[in-house]
N, C-alpha and C positions, 0 to 999 in steps of 0.2 A: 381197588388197584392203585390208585393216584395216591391213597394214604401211604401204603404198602412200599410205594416209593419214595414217598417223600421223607418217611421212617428211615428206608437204608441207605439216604444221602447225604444221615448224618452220621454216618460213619465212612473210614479214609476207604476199607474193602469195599464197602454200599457205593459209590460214588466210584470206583473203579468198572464194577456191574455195571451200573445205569450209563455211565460212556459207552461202555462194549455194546450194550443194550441199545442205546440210540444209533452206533453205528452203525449195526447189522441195518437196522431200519431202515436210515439214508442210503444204505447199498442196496437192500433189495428195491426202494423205490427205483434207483440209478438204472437197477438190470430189466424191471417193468414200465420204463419206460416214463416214469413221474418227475425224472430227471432235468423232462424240459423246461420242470417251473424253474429251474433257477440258473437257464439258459437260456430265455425268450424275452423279451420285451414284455415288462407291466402292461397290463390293459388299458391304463390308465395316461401309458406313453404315446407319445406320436411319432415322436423321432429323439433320436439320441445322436448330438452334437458335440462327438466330444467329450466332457467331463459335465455339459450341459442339458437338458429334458426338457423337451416342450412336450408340455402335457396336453393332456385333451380340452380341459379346458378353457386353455391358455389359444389352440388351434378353434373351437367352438367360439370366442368371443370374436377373435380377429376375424375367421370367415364372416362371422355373420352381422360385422361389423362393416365390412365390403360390401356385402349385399345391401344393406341398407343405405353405403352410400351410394352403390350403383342404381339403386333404385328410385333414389332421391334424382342423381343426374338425370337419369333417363324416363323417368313419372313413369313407373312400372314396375310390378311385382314381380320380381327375378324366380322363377320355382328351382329346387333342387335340380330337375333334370336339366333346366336349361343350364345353370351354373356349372355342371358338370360337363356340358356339351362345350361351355366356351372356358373350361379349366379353371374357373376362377376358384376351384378346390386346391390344385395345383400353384397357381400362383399365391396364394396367398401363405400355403406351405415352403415356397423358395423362401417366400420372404421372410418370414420365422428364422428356416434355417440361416441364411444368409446373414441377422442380422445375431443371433446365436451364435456362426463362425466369426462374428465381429467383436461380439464382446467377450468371447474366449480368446482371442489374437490379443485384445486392450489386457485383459488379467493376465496373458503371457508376459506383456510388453512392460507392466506393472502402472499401464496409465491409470488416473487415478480423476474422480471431481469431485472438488470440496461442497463439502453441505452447502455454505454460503453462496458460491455458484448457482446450487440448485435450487435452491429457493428463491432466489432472485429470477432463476428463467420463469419459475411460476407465478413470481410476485406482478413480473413484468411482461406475462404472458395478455394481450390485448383482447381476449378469448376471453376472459377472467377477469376484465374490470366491467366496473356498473356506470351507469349514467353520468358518477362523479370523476371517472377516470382512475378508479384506485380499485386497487383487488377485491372482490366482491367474494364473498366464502361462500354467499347462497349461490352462487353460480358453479363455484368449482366444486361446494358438494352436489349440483344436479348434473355437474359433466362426470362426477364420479358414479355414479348410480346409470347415467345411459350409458358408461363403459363397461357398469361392472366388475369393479375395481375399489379394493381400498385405499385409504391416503398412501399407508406405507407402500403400499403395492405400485402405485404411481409413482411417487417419490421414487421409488428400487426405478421401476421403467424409464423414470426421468434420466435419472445417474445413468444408466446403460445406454440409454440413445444419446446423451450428450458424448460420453466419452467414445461410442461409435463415430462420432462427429468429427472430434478431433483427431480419431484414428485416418478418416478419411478424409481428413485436411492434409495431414501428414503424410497419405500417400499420393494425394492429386493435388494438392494447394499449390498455386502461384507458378503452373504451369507456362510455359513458354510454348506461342503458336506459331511454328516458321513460318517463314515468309512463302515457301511453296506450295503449303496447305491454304494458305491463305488467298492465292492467286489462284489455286484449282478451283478452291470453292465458288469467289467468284464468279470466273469464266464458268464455271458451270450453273449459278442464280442467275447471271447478267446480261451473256448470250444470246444475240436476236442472231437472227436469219432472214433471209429473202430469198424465195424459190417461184421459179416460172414450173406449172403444171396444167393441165386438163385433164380431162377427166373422161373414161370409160362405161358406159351407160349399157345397160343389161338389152339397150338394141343391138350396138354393135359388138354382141355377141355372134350374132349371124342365124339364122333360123334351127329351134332348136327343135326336132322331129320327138314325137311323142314314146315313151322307152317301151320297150319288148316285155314282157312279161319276166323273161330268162334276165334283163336286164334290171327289171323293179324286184325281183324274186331276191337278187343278189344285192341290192341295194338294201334291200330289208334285213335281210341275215344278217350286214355285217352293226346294224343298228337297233337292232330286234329289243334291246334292254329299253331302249326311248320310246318305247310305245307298250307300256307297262301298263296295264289296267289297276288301278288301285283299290285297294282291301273296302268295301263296302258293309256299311251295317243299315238292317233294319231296326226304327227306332219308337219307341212311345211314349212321349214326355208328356206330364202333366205341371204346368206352372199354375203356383200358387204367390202372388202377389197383390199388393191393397186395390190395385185396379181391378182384376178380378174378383175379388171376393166382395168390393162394393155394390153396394142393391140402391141406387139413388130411389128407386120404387116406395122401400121402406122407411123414408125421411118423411117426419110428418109435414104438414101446411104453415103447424104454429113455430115450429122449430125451426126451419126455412125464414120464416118470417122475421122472425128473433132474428137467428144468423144477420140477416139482409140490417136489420135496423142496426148494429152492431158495426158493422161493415159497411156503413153507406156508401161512406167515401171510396170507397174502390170501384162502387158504378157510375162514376160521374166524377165533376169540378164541383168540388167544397165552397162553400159561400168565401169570396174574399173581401176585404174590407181595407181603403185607406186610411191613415189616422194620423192624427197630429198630437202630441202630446209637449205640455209645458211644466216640467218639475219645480219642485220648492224646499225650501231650507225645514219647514216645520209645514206641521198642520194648519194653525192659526193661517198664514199667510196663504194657502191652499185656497182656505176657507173662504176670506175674504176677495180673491181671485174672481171664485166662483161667484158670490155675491154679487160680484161687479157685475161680473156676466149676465146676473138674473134681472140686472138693473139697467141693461142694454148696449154694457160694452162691450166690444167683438172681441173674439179670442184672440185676432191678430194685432189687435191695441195695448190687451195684457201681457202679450207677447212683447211687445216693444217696451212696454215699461220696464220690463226682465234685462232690457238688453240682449234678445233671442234674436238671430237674424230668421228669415222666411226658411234658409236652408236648413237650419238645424234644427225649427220646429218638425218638419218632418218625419214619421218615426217608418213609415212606410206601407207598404200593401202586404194585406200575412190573411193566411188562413186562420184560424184558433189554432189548431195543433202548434202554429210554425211561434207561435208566440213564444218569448221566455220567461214573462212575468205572469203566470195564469189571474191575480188579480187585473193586472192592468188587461188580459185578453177576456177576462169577463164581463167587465165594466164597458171595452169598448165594442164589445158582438152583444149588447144587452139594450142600446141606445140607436135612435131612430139615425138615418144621414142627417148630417147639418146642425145636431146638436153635440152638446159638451156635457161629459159626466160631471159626478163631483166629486170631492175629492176621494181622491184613491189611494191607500196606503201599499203604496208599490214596496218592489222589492229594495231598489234605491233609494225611498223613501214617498213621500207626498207628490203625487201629480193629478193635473186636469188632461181628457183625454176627448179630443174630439173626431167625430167619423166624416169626413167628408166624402167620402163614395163608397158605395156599396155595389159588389158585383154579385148578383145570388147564384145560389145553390145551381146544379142543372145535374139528375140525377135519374136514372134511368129506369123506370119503375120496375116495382119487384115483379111483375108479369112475365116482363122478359127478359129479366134475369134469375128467376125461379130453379131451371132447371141446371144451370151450372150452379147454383148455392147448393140443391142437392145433393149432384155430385160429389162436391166440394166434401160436404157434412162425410158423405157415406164414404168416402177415402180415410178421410181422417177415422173414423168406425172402425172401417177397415183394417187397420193400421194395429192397432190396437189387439183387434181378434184373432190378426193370423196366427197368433200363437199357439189358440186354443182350435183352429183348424188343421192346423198342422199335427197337434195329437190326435185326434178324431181319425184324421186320414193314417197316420200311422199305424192307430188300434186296426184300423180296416186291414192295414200293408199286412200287421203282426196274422192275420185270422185268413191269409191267402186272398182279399178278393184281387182282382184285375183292376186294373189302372181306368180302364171304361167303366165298369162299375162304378167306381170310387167316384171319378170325375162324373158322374151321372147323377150319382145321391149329392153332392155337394156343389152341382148347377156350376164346374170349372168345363174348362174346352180342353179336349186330350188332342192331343197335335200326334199322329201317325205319318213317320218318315219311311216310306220302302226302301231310300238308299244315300248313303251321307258316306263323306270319304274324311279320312283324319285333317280333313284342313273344313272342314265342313260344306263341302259342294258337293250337289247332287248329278247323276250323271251327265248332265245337260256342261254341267261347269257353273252352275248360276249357286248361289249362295241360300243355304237353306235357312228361312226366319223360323229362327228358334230363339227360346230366350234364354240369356247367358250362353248364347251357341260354343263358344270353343275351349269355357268350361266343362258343358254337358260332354260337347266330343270327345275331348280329352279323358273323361271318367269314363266315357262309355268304349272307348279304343283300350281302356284298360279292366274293362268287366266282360262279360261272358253272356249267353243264352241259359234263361233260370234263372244267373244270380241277384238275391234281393237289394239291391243297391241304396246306400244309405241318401238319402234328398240332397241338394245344395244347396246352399244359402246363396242366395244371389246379393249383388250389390245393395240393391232397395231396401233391403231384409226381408223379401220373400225365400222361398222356396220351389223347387225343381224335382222333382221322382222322375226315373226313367226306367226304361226296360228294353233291355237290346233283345230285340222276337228274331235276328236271323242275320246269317254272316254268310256273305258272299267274297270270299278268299280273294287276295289278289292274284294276278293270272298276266303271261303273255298275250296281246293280242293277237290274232292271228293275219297274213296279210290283206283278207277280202274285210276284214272290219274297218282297217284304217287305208284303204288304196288309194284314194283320195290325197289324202294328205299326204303319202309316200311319192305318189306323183309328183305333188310339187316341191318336196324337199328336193326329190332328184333333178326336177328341171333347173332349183337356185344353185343345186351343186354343179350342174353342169354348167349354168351360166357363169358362177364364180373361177371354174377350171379353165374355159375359153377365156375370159376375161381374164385368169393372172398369165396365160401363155400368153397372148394376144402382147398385155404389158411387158411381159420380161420378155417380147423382141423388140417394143419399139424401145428398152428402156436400153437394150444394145446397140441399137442405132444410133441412142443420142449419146450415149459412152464412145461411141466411134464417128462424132463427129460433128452428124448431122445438126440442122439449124431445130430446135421444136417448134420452130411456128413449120416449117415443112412438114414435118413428122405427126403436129394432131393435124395438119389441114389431111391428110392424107386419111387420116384415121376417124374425122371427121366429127372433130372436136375444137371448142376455142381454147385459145391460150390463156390461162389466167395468171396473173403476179400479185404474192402474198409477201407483204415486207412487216418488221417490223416482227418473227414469230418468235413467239417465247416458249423453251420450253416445256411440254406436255400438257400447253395449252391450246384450246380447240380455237378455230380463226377460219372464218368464211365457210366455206363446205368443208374445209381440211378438220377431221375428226384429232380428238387430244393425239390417240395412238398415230394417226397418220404423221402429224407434228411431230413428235418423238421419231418417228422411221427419219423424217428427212435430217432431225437432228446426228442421225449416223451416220448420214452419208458425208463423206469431205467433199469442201466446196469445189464445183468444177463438173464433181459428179453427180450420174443420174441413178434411179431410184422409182418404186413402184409399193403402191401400200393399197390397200384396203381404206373407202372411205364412209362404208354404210356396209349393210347385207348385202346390196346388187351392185356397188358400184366400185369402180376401182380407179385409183388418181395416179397419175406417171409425172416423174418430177424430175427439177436439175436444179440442182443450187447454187444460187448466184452468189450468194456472198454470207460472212458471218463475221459478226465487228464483238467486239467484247471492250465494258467502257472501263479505263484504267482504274486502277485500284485506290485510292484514296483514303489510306487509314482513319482520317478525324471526323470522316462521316458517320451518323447514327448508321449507318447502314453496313459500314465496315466493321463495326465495333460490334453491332449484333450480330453479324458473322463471326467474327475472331470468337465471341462470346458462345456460341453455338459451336463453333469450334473444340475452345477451350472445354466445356462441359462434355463434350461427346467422348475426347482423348480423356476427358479426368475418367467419364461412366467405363472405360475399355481399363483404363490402370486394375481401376476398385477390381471391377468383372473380373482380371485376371488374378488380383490379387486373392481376391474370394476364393477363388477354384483352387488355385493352388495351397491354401491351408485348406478347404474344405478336403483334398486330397492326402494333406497330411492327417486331419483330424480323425476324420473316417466320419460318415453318416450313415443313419441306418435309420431305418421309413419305414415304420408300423401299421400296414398298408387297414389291415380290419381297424385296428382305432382311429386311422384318419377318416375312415367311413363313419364311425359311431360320431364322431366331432361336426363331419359335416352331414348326419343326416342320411348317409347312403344303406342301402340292405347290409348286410351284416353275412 
């Protein structure tokens, strides 16, 4: 067929045919519905900005580029789910878009960066130079490679973020901060307070009689969601790790032994040795040194003929290991105290080395230290084999046996849990010891009764098999299960309800008038004064939030906060000073500066929206799932 056409497309009639011919085609696709292909978003897109495409994998390096630095900040492995929980799928797509709306405005605008520019930011990038101060290539091609990114490809991204830069110079640069945002902000950093208050204590609530049934019944109903029994699983884990699977049993006597004479030094203090040592230009004179010595003159005579003062003979107190000349450390751990080697062809050259003290060995015989060398040995085993354990137990998983079985032929301990909740606590609320616990939970809150679940790899480089035997649903409590503790919710709610009526009348009394040293003696409370409050800062018993309530009230007046669960504070404000403004202070100018950036981020913000408004965007919701990771 394909010949057949290609035959009558070389003629003007053939080629009038195959038009009509392809047209029907596209129309019948059009009327069956195949029309969407060339109506919908590439698969391959993520969003379209414009006359701009972020692609998938343009959205895939950027997310996952965040995660690793968020990972980095916060020393933790971010998973898909949680990323999606705290949108950082979302945010990282604004910012795509946003900076896409950016460099589509700049090609509007016709702003432009010269290559020279750009290379210069990269020449001059501090990220990018080496030890000598100057641009390092082996460093800017490994920052290419953990970006995932070719030169051009950077270079392109370089160009686009600079003149984003200038765009948004251009629309927030060299802002001016009046002078009334400037005195607001202050007065609102700099603002203390002074407040007379006492305080409401869950006695003089007054006696609280124990509730009615008909009265806890109704307390329960209207809270019935907070006392949710959570989704429980039965569990059977088998961990396989070098601690387990070590036999210290199976370590021979000679091999232990070995180890131990190999490792002395970690049962005990290594022999240490003092020494003096006197250097020389040549052999010859070494030579003759020593002679002298043999002839009965003191090391500290040859010394002085040297010109060696006593301090610089000293070479000091060293183990063998700590030495750095292994000649000169074997000559001088080879020689009795009190005598001198001969000469030595050290590292610096020819020296005489004498031992003036010797501190011996003190090493803890292999007896009894036997049994942790074994251990020792059979981890390290261990270590090694789990690999070929870990198939063995698989072939078993592959052939149906049980998890008990398995752990029975292969001398491991099977840990059976009757009830473990997604945060991994057992009904009690206590923490179930399991290994890699919120790992395992996590897999197993996501597997079923039956399913063959594939092992974990734990941190160690062990492994974990699990098997969920049974699921107890989450469920309302009912009220005889939790009465107890419904009681005393009700009794703190009651006590918190007397205690804010109680306040919001003496807190009218002191708005109409009255002295507060009257008003807590009555109430049967001391007066306390808090000066000096900054706020939504906590001070004395006054909780952050309580600071904040009295920061509302205007001076004169009174006022009533919460300053715990049980307790309630009543207050009146005596004064509030705000210290003048002072431009040429570091502290005004980080204001103004904080200022300034916050008015510039609101310009951009608005200016963004409103071309992203003109441009149009469209969010390719299945490809932004495949980019980051989500079902499909």
């Amino acid at each position: 067929m394909l010949r057949g056409l290609r035959n009558a497309g070389q003629s003007l009639v053939g080629k009038v045919i195959i038009a009509i011919f392809f047209g029907l085609l596209i129309l019948s696709f059009a009327i069956w519905g195949i029309g969407d292909i060339f109506r919908t978003m590439p698969p391959s897109t993520v969003a379209h900005v414009g006359k701009t495409d972020i692609s998938v994998e343009a959205m895939r390096t950027a997310y996952n580029n965040e995660l690793q630095r968020l990972g980095r900040q916060f020393r933790t492995v971010i998973s898909p789910e949680q990323a999606r929980a705290f949108g950082i799928d979302q945010q990282v797509l604004s910012n795509l878009v946003n900076e896409a709306i950016m460099t589509e405005e700049a090609k509007k605008l016709g702003l432009s960066v010269s290559d020279q520019l750009v290379a210069s930011s990269i020449l001059e990038d501090p990220a990018l130079r080496g030890a000598d101060g100057q641009f390092n290539r082996a460093l800017f091609d490994q920052m290419l490679r953990n970006a995932s990114m070719s030169e051009a490809g950077f270079v392109r991204e370089q160009r686009n973020a600079m003149t984003r830069i200038h765009l948004a110079e251009a629309i927030a640069g060299g802002l001016t901060v009046p002078n009334a945002a400037r005195e607001a902000l202050n007065r609102y950093t700099s603002e203390r307070r002074a407040a007379s208050y006492f305080v409401l204590t869950p006695a003089m609530a007054g006696e609280v009689p124990a509730p009615t049934n008909d009265q806890l019944q109704s307390f329960f109903n209207e809270r019935r969601g907070a006392f949710q029994a959570p989704e429980y699983r039965a569990l059977s884990a088998l961990a396989l790790d070098a601690a387990a699977a070590a036999k210290p049993e199976s370590v021979s006597d000679a091999d232990a032994r070995q180890r131990y004479e190999q490792e002395k030094a970690k049962f005990g203090t290594p022999e240490r040795r003092t020494i003096q040592q006197i250097a020389f230009p040549s052999q010859e004179e070494a030579e003759a040194a020593f002679n002298k010595i043999k002839e009965g003159a003191t090391f500290e005579a040859v010394a002085e003929e040297r010109n060696i003062s006593p301090q610089d003979l000293e070479l000091g107190t060293f183990t063998k290991s700590e030495m750095l000349d292994p000649a000169v450390a074997d000559a001088a751990f080879s020689i009795a105290e009190g005598t001198t080697s001969g000469p030595v062809a050290g590292r610096f050259g020819p020296v005489l080395v004498r031992v003036t003290k010797i501190e011996p060995e003190s090493v803890r015989p292999f007896e009894d230290v036997a049994g942790d060398i074994r251990k020792e040995i059979a981890l390290a085993n261990a270590k090694t084999q789990i690999e070929q354990i870990h198939d063995a137990i698989e072939d078993l998983r592959a052939s149906a046996r049980p998890l008990a079985d398995i752990a029975k032929d292969k001398g491991l301990t099977l840990v059976q849990i009757p009830a473990i909740d997604n945060k991994g606590l057992d009904k009690s609320g206590n923490a179930v010891a399991l290994t890699d616990r919120d790992a395992v939970v996590k897999a197993a809150f996501a597997s079923d009764i039956g399913v063959d679940n594939e092992p974990l790899r734990t941190s160690d480089g062990g492994y974990v098999w699990y098997d969920v035997t049974g699921i107890e649903p989450s469920r309302e409590k009912s009220l005889d299960e939790v009465r107890d503790q419904v009681a005393n919710l009700w009794r703190e709610d009651e006590i918190a309800k007397r205690l804010a009526d109680k306040a919001r009348g003496l807190t009218e009394r002191l708005d109409k008038g009255e002295a507060i040293e009257t008003v807590a003696q009555e109430a049967g409370a001391p007066v306390k004064n808090a000066a000096d409050l900054a706020r939504a800062t906590a001070k004395d018993d006054l909780s952050a939030d309580a600071v904040t309530r009295i920061f509302s009230v205007p001076v004169g007046k009174a006022g009533n906060t919460a300053t715990g669960v049980d307790t309630r504070a009543v207050f009146k404000v005596a004064s509030a000073t705000v210290p003048p403004l002072v431009t040429t202070t570091p502290e005004a100018q980080r204001l103004e500066t904080q200022l300034r950036n916050g008015m510039g981020d609101d310009l951009i913000n608005e200016y963004i929206a409103q071309i992203r408004k003109d441009l149009g965007v469209t969010i390719n919701q299945q490809a932004l799932r495949q980019a980051t990771g989500g079902e499909l």
